[in-house]
N, C-alpha and C positions, 0 to 999 in steps of 0.2 A: 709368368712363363719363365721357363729357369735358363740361363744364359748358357751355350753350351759351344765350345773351341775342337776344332779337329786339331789334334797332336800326333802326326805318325800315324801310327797303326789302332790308334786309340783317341776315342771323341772321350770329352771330361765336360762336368757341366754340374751347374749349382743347387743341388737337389730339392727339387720340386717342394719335400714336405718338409724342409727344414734347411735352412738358408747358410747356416755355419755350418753346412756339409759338403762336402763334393763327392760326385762319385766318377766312375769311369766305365766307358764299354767299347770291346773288342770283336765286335759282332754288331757292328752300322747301329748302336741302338737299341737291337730286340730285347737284350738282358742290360741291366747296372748292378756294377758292383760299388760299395763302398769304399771311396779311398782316401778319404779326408776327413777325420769326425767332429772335428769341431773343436775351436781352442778359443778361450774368453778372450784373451789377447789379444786374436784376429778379430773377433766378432762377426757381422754376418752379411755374405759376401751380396753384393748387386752386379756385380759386372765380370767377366772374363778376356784377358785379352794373350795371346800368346806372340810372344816379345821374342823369339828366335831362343836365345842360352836358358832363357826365364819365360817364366809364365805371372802376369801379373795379374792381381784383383783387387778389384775394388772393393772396399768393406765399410760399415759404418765408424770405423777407427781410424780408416786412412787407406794409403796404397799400400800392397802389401806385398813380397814376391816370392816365387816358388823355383829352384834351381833342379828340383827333384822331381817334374811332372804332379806338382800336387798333392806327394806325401808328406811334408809341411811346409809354415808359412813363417815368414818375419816378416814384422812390419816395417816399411820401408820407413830411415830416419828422417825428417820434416827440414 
């Protein structure tokens, strides 16, 4: 089941058929759009948590955080 964060005006969640994606919808749900495609670096995410300035995820690389709502990711340093 893909793990999904209400942000504002907008839910974001880990898309169902491919795991180093994210997408976003502005309508509760009914429609996703693509908003993360996927970066080897990050690898593929398990978890979503929204952390107030950031949004952070879990991935099988590590923690990783998003300052942009999700348009991209750095891995957070260890």
């Amino acid at each position: 089941m893909p793990i999904m964060i209400n942000r504002g005006k907008e839910l974001i969640r880990i898309c169902s058929s491919n795991t180093a994606r994210l997408e976003y919808s502005t309508n509760g749900g009914r429609s996703w759009v693509l908003r993360f495609s996927g970066n080897p670096s990050i690898g593929q995410f398990s978890d979503l948590t929204d952390n107030g300035k950031e949004i952070l995820g879990t991935t099988n690389k590590g923690l990783c955080y998003s300052t942009n709502d999700g348009r991209s990711w750095i891995l957070r340093k260890r």
